[in-house]
C-alpha positions in Angstrom: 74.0 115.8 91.6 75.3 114.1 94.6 75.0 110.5 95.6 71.7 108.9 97.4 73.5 108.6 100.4 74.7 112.2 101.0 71.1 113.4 99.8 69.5 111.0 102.7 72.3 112.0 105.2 70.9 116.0 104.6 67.4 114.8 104.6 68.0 113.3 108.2 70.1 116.0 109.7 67.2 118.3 108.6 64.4 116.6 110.1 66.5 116.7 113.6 66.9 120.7 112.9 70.4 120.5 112.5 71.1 124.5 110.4 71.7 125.0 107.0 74.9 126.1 107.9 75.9 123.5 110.1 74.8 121.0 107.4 76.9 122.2 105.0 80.1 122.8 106.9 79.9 118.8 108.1 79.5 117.7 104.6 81.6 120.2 103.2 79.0 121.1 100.3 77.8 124.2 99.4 74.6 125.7 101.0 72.5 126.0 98.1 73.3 122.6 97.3 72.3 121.3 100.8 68.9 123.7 100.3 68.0 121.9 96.7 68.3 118.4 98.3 66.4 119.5 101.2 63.4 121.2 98.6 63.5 118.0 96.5 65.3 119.3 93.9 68.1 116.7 93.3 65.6 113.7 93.8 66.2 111.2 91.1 63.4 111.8 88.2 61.7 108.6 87.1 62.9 107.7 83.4 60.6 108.5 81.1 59.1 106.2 78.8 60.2 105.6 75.6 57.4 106.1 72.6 59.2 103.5 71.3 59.3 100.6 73.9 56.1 98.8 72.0 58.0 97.8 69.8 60.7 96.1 72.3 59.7 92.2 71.3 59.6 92.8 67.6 63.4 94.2 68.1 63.7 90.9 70.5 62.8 88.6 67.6 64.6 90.6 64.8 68.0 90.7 66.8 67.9 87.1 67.2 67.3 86.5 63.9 69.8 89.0 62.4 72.3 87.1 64.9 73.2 90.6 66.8 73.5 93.0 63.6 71.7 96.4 65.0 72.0 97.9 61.7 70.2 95.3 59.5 67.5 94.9 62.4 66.9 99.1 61.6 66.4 98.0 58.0 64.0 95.0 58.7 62.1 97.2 61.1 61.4 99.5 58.3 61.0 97.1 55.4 59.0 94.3 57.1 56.7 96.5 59.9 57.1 99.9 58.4 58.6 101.3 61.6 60.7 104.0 61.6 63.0 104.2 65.0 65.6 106.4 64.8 69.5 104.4 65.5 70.1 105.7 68.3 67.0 104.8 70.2 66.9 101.9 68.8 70.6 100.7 70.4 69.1 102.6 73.7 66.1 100.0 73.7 68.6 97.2 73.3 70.7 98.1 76.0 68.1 99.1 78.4 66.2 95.8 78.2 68.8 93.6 77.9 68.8 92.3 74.8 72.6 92.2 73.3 73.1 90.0 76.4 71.7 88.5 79.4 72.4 89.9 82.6 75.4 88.4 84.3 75.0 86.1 87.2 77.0 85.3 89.9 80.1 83.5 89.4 79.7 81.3 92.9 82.7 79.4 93.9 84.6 76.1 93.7 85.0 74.5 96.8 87.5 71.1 96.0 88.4 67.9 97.7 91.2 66.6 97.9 92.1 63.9 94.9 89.1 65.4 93.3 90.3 68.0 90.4 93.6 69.3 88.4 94.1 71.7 86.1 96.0 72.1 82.8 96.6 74.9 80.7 99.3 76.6 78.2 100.0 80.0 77.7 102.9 81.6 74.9 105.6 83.4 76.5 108.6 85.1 74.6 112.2 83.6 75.9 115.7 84.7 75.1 118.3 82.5 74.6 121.5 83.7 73.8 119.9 87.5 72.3 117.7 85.6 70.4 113.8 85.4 70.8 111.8 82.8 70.7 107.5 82.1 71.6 107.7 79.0 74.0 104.6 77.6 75.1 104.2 77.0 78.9 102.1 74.0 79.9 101.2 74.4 83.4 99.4 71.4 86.0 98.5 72.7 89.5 96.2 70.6 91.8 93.1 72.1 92.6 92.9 71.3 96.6 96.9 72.2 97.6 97.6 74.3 94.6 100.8 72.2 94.1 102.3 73.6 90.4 104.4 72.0 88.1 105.5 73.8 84.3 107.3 73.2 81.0 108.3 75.3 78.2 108.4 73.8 74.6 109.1 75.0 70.9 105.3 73.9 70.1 102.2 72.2 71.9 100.7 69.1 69.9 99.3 65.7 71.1 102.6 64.7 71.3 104.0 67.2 73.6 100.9 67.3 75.4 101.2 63.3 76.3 105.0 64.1 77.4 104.2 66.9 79.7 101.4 65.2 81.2 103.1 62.2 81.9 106.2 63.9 83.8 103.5 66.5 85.1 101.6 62.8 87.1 104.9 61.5 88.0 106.1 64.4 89.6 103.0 64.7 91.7 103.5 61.4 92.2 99.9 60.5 91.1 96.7 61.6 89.6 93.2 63.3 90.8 89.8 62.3 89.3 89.2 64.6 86.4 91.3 67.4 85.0 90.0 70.1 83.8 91.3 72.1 80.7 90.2 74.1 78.0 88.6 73.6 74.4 91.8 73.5 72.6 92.0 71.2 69.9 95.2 69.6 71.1 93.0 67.5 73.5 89.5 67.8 72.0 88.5 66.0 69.4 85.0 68.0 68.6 82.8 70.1 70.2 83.0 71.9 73.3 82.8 71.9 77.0 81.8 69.4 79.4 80.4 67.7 76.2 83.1 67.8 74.2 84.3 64.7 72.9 88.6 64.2 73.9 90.5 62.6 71.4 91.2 59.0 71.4 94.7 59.2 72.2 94.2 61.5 75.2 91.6 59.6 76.3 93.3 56.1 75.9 96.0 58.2 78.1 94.2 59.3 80.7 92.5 56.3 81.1 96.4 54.6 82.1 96.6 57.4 84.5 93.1 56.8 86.3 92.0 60.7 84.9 89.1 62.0 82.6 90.0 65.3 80.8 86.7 67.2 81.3 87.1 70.9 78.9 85.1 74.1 81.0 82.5 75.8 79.3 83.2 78.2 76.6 83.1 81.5 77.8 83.7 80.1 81.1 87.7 79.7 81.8 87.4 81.2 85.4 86.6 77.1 85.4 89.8 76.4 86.0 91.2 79.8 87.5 93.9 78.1 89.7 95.8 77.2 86.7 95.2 80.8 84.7 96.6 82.2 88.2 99.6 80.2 87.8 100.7 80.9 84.4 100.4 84.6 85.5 102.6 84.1 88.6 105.1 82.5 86.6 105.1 85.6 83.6 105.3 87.9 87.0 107.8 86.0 89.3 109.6 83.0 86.7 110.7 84.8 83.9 111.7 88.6 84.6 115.7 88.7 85.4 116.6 85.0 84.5 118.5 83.6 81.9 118.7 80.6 79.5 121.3 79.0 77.3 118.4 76.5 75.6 115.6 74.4 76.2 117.2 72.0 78.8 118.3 75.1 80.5 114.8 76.9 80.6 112.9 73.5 81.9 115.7 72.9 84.3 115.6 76.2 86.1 111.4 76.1 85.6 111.2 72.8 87.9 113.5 74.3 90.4 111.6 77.4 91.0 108.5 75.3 91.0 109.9 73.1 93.9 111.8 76.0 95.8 109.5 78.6 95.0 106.0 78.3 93.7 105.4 75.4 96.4 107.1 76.8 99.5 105.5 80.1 99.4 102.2 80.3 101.4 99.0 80.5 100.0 96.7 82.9 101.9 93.2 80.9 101.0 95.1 77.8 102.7 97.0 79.1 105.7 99.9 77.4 104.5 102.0 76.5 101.4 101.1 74.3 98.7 103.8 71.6 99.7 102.4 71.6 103.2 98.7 71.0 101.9 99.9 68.1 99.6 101.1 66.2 102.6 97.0 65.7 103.2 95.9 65.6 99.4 98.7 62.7 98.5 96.7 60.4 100.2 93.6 60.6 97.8 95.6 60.6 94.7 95.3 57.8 92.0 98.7 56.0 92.3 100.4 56.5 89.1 100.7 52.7 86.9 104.1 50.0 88.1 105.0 50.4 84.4 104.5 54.1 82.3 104.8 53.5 78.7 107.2 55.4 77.1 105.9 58.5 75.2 107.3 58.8 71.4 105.8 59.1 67.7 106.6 56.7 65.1 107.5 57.4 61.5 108.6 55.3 58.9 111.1 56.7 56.5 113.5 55.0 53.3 117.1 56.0 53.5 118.3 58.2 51.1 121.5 57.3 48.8 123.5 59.6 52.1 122.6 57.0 54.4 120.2 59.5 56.2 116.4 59.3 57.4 114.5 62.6 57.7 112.7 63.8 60.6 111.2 67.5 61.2 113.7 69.0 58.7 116.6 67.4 60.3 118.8 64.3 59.0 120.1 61.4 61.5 122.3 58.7 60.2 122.0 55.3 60.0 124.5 52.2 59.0 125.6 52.4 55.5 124.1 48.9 54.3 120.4 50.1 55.1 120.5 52.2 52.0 117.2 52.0 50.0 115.6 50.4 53.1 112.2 51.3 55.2 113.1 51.7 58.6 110.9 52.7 62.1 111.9 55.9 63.4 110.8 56.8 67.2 110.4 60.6 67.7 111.1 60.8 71.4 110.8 64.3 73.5 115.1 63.8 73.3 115.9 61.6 71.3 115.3 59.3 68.2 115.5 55.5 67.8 115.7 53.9 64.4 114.3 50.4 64.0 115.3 48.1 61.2 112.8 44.9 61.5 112.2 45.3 65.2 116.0 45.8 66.1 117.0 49.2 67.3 120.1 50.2 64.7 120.7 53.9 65.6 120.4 56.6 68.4 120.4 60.1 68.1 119.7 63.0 70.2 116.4 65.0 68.8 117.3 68.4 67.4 115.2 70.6 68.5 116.8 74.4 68.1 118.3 73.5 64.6 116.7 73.0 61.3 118.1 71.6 58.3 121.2 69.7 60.0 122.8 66.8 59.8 123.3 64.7 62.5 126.3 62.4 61.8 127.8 59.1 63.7 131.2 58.2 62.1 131.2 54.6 63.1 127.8 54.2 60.7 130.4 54.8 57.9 132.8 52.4 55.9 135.3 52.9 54.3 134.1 51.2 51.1 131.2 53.7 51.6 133.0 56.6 51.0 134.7 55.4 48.2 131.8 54.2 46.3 130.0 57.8 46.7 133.0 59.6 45.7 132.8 61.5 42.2 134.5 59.4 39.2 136.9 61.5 36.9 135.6 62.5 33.7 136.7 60.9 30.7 138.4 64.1 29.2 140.1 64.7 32.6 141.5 61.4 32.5 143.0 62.6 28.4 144.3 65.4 30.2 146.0 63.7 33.2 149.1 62.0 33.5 151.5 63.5 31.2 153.0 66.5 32.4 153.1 67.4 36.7 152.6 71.1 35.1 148.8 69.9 33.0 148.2 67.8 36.2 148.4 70.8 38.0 146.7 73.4 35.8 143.7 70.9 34.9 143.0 70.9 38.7 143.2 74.6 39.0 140.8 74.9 36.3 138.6 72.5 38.2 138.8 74.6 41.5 137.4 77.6 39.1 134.8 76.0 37.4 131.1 75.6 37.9 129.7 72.7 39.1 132.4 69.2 38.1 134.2 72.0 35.0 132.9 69.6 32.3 132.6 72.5 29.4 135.9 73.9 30.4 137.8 70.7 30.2 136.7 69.4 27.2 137.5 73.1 26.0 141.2 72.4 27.3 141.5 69.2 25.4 140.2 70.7 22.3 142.9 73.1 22.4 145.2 70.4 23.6 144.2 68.5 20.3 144.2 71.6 17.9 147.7 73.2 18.4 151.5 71.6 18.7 152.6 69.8 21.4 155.7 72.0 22.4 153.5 75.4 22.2 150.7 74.1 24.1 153.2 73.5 27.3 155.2 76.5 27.3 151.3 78.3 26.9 150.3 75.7 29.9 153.7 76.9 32.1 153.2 80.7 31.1 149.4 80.7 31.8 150.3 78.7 35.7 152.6 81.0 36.1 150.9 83.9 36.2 147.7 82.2 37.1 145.5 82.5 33.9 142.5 80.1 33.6 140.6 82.1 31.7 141.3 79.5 28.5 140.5 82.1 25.8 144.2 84.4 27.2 145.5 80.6 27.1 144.7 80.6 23.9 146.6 83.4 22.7 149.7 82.5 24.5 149.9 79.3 22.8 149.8 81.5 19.2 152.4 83.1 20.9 154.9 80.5 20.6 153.9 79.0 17.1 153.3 82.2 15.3 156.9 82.3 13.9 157.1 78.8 13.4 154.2 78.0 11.8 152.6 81.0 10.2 154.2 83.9 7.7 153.7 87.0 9.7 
């Protein structure tokens, strides 16, 4: 069947007596075709009413109660009003009036201010470093009026890097607008959802030093803040494909570069000119960012272990020796820690963030006397053993080297055997077995009854 508007066009060329013929070579269609539209025979037939559509605001109240389940509305139908409606018709009847969902709307369109909205979002990207892949989540803040961008990659997104990125995101655009729009994640939200929602009190207390109210869209609605989902796909498209990274410095390094040299200084077709160029009117209206911006950091409080270390997201940073056993304030900055002993600052580390499981060291929080008090005292059958012969000295620390754990069972084995046969065999067994390197002390053993079997047993 051909479209409404070819069937008109024949309908017209017709009533001027255009041929048959004619008809069909300007439309390129066949001439029987071109005679069925002309005899009505193509006309769109009027849909036929359903035997069933009666039964259309039972369905209605049935599918809102079974909360959208088609099949179990089929059961109720037949259970509760002993109607029998085949499956099929009975999705047909929902989807021609509507009832799994509303018909859409328009979407409309944003028109912005300047100084009047900002946008935030994050999206997870996979980065290489070095061969390696890792998911780093970009947090992205574009202004709504010039489109100015700014991005940051990090390891995870919490309330703590969330405060971070904002705060460099404001200073860089040297200001904030009114409200800034983001979505219903639970980083920022503290419960519920959408313009409603309520933001949690640390983000709020935050944006309120800024002069900004977090406002989340709608659910369902994200085109709310479509600058910013633009954004993060430009910078999947343009940002990552053919560059490189040696680490997180690296990757945020090069990310505010191409923000500045490229994402700003290319043109925007909606605004006739680049997103630099239309900052120069929105700067004006901007929210001056605060004299003083506190710094943005987690506290912890943590006891030293008998090491001399505090722990901090797997990781180990050193403090001076004599806080052992003590509770001390540790400051999780984005790069580095402080450690607080009663309101004085008495280490600084840079924050790990690639590694797990390290330490991280600083020799002058060490003593001397430190290391002496930690290291391992002799056991009391290695001091027996020691100091008689260089060639016992020797083999006793052998035997250590080979042992499990501090070779407790095996020297008190040695002294045993030390104890059990002659002085004179039991050296010339000691300088035969390091010799040949034998610590296995059941062979020493039998060298040692080599020596003394003629002296001290009939054979």
């Amino acid at each position: 069947m051909k479209d409404p508007q070819t069937r008109e066009t024949v309908k017209q060329l017709h009533k001027r007596g255009v041929a048959i013929s004619k008809i069909s070579k300007m439309l390129e269609i066949d001439r029987k075709t071109v005679r069925s539209i002309i005899n009505g025979k193509q006309d769109e037939k009027p849909r036929k009413a359903s035997r069933y559509e009666e039964h259309v605001p039972v369905i209605r109240e049935l599918f809102s109660m079974c909360r959208g389940n088609v099949s179990r509305v089929h059961d109720l139908l037949l259970e509760t009003r002993g109607v029998s409606i085949p499956y099929p018709s009975l999705t047909w009847l929902i989807r021609t009036y509507g009832i799994r969902e509303p018909s859409k709307k328009t979407s409309g369109e944003y028109e912005f201010d300047p100084g009047k909205e900002m946008q935030h979002d994050t999206s997870p990207f996979k980065i290489e470093f070095g061969g390696q892949k890792v998911i780093a989540q970009c947090a992205a803040l574009i202004l709504a009026y010039s489109r100015k961008l700014y991005i940051q990659f990090y390891p995870r997104f919490t309330r703590f890097e969330a405060e971070v990125f904002l705060s460099g995101g404001f200073q860089k655009m040297d200001g904030t607008c009114e409200i800034c729009t983001i979505d219903n994640t639970s980083v920022l939200v503290a419960g519920g959802a959408g313009p409603d929602a309520e933001i949690a009190p640390q983000i709020r207390k935050f944006g309120n030093i800024f002069g900004t109210t977090f406002v989340p869209h709608r659910v369902g609605h994200s085109d709310r803040k479509a600058y910013v989902e633009n954004a993060l796909g430009y910078v999947m498209k343009n940002f990552l494909p053919g560059r490189s990274f040696s680490g997180w410095p690296d990757l945020n390094r090069q990310a505010v570069e191409w923000c500045e040299t490229v994402a700003n200084k290319r043109p925007k077709r909606s605004l006739g000119m680049s997103a630099d160029e239309a900052f120069l009117t929105e700067k004006r209206y901007l929210t001056p960012v605060p004299d003083y911006i506190p710094p943005v950091y987690q506290s912890f409080y943590r006891v030293v272990d008998t090491q001399g270390y505090v722990n901090l997201d797997t990781n180990r940073y050193s403090v001076p020796d004599r806080l052992v056993g003590k509770k001390l304030e540790v400051q999780k900055h984005i790069d580095k820690v402080l450690i607080y002993y009663q309101n004085e600052i008495v280490a600084e580390h840079r924050r790990e963030i690639e590694s797990r499981d390290k330490k991280i060291r600083n020799p002058s929080h060490r003593s001397p006397e430190f290391y002496r008090s930690k290291a391992p005292k002799p056991l009391k059958e290695e001091k027996k053993l020691l100091g008689e012969s260089r060639m016992l000295d020797e083999y006793v620390f052998e035997l250590k080297k080979r042992s499990h754990g501090r070779g407790m069972v095996k020297l008190r084995r040695l002294l045993e055997i030390k104890r059990t046969y002659p002085e004179d065999g039991f050296n010339k067994g000691i300088e035969k077995a390091t010799k040949y390197g034998l610590y296995d002390l059941g062979r020493l053993e039998k060298i040692i009854l080599t020596f003394i079997a003629g002296e001290y047993f009939e054979l």
